[in-house]
Short mmCIF file of the C-alpha atoms (twelve columns), coordinates in Angstrom:
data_MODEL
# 
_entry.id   MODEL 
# 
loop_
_atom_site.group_PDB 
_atom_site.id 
_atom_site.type_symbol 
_atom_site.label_atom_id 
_atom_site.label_alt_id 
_atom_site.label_comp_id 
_atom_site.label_asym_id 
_atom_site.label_seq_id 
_atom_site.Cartn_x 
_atom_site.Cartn_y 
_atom_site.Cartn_z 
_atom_site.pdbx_PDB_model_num 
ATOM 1   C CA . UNK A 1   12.858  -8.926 9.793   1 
ATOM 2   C CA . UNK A 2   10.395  -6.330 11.574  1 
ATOM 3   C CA . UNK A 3   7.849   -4.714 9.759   1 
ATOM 4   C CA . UNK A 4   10.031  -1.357 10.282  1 
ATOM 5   C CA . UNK A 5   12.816  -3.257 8.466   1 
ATOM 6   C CA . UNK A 6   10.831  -4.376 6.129   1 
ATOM 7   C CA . UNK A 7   9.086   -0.471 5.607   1 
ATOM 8   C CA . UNK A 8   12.347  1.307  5.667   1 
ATOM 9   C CA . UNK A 9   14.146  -1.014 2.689   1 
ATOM 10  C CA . UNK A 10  11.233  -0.485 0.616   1 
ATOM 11  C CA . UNK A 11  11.081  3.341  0.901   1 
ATOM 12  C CA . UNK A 12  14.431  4.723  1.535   1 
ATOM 13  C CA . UNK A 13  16.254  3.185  -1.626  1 
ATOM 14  C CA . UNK A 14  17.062  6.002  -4.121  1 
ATOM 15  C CA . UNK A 15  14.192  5.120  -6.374  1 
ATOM 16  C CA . UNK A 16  12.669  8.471  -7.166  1 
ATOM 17  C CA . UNK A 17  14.471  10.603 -9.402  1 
ATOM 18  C CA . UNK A 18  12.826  14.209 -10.449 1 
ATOM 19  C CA . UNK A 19  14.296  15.941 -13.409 1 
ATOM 20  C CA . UNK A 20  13.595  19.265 -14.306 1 
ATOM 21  C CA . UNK A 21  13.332  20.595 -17.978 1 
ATOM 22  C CA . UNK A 22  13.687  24.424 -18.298 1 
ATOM 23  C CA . UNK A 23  11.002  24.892 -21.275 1 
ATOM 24  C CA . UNK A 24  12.025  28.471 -22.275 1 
ATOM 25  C CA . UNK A 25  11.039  32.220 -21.798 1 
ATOM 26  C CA . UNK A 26  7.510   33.809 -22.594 1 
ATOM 27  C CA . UNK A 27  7.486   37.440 -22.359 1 
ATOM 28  C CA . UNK A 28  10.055  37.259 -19.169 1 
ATOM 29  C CA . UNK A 29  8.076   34.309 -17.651 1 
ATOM 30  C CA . UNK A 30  10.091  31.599 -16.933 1 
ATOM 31  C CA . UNK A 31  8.108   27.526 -17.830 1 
ATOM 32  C CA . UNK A 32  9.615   24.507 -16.402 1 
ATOM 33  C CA . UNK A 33  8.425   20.883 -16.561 1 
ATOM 34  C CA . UNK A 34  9.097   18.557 -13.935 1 
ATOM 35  C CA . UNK A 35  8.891   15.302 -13.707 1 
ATOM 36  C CA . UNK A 36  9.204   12.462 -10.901 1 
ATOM 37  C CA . UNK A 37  10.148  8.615  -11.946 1 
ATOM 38  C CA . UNK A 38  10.599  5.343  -10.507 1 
ATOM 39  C CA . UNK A 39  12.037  2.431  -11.520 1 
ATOM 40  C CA . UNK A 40  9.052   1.182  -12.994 1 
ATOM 41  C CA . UNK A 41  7.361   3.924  -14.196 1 
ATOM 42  C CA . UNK A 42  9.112   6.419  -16.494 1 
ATOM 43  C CA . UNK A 43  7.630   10.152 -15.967 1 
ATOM 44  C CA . UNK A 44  4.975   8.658  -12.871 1 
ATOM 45  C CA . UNK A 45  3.835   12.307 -12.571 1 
ATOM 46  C CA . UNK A 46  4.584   15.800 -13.903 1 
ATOM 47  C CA . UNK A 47  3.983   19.523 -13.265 1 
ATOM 48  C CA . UNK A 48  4.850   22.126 -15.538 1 
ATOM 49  C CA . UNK A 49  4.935   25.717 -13.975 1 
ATOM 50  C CA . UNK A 50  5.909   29.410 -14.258 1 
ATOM 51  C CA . UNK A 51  8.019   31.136 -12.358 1 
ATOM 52  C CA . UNK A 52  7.186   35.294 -12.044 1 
ATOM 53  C CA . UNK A 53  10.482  36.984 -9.700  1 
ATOM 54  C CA . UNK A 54  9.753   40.227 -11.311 1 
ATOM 55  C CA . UNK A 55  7.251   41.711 -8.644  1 
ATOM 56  C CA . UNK A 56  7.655   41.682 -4.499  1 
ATOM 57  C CA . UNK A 57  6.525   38.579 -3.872  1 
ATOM 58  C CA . UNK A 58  7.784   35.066 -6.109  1 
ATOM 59  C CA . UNK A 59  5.442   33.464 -7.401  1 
ATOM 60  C CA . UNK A 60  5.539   29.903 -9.481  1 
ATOM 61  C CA . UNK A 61  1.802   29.497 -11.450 1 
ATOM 62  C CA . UNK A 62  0.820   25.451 -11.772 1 
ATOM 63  C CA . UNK A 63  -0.618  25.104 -15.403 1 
ATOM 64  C CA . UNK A 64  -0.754  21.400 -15.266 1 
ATOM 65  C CA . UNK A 65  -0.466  18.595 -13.003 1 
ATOM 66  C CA . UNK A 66  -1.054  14.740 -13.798 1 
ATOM 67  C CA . UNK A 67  -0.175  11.496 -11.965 1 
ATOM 68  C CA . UNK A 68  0.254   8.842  -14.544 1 
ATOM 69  C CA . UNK A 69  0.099   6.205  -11.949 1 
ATOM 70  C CA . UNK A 70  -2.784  6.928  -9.565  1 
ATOM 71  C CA . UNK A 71  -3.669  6.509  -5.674  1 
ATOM 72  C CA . UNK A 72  0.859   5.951  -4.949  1 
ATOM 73  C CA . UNK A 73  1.726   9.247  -3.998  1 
ATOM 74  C CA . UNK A 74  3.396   10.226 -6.850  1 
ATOM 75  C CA . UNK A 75  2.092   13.702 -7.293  1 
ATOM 76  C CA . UNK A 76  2.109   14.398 -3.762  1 
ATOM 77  C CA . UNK A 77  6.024   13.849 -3.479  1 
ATOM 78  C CA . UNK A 78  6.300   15.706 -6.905  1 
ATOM 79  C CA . UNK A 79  4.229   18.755 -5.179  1 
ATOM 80  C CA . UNK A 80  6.834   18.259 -2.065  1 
ATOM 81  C CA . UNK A 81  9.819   18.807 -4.176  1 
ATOM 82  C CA . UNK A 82  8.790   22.063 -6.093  1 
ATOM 83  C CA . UNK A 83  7.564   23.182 -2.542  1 
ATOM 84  C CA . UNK A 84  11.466  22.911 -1.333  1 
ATOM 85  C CA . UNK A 85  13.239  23.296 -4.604  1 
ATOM 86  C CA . UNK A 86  11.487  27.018 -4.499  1 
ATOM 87  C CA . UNK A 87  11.335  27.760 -0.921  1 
ATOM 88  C CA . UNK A 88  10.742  31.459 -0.877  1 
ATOM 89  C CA . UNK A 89  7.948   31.153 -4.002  1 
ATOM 90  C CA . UNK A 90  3.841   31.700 -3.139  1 
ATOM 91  C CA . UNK A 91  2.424   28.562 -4.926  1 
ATOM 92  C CA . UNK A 92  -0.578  29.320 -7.187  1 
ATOM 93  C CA . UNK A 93  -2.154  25.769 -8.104  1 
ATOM 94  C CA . UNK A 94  -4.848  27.520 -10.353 1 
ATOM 95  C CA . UNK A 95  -8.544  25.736 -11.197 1 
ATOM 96  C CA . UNK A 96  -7.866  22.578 -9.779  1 
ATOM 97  C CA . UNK A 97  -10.632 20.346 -11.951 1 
ATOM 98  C CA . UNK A 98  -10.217 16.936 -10.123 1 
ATOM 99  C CA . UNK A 99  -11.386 16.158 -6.782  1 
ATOM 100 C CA . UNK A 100 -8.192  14.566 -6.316  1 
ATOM 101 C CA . UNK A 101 -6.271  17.863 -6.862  1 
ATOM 102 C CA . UNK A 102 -8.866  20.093 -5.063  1 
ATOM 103 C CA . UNK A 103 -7.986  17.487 -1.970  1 
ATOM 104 C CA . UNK A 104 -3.868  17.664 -2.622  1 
ATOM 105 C CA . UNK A 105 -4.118  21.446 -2.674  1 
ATOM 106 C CA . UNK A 106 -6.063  21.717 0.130   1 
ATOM 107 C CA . UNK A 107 -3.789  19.618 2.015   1 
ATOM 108 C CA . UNK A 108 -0.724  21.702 0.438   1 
ATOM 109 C CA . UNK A 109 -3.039  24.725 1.914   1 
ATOM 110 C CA . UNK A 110 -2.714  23.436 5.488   1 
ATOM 111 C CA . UNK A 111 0.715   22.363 5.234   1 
ATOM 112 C CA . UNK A 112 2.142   25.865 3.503   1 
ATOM 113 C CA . UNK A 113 -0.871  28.230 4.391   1 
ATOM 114 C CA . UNK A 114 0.681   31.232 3.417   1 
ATOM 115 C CA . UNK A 115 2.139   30.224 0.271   1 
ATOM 116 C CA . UNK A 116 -0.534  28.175 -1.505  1 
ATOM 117 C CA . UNK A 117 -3.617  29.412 -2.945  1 
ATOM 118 C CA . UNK A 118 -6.436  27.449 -5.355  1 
ATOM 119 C CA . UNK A 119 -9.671  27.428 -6.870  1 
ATOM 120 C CA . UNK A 120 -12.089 25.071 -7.539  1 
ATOM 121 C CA . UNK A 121 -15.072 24.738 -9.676  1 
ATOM 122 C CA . UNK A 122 -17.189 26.061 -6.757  1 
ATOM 123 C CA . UNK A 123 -15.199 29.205 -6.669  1 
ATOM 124 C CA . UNK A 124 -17.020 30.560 -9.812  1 
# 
């Protein structure tokens, strides 16, 4: 087997499953949880977010992001999905605290540069 073989049997399996939880209404703001999961790790990483429609421009507000299973990519695919799933939103990632999520929103930045904004500790 080639090492492309070998790459493409270990990534393209259906593995990753996200599932979104619709957390309820606060004053007309909509909060969702999502969460991505392998087969062997339950909830790997989750996001939980509002979603504002009410003004020109859609907007979904990141209040929390954490990869329970470091350094595997697992928020970065997580960030991927909401990025499709809401296609016409601006992004708002918020104080990112980490340097790890400074670095993924930066990235996010360059990627989707007119939909992403964040702030980091340096900002204030």
């Amino acid at each position: 087997m080639s090492r492309r073989d070998h790459f493409d049997t270990g990534h393209n399996k259906p593995e990753h499953t996200f599932e979104v939880e619709d957390r309820g209404e606060d004053w007309g703001d909509e909060r969702y949880k999502m969460a991505l999961s392998t087969p062997d790790y339950q909830h790997a990483a989750t996001v939980t977010y509002d979603l504002y429609n009410n003004d020109r421009t859609p907007t979904l507000e990141v209040s929390y992001l954490k990869s329970n299973v470091e350094g595997k990519g697992h928020a970065r695919r997580l960030m991927e999905n909401l990025y499709q799933t809401y296609p016409k939103h601006f992004v708002d990632w918020g104080l990112t605290i980490s340097p790890a999520s400074a670095h993924l929103a930066s990235q996010f930045e360059d990627k989707y540069y007119n939909r992403t904004a964040y702030r980091t500790s340096d900002d204030f």
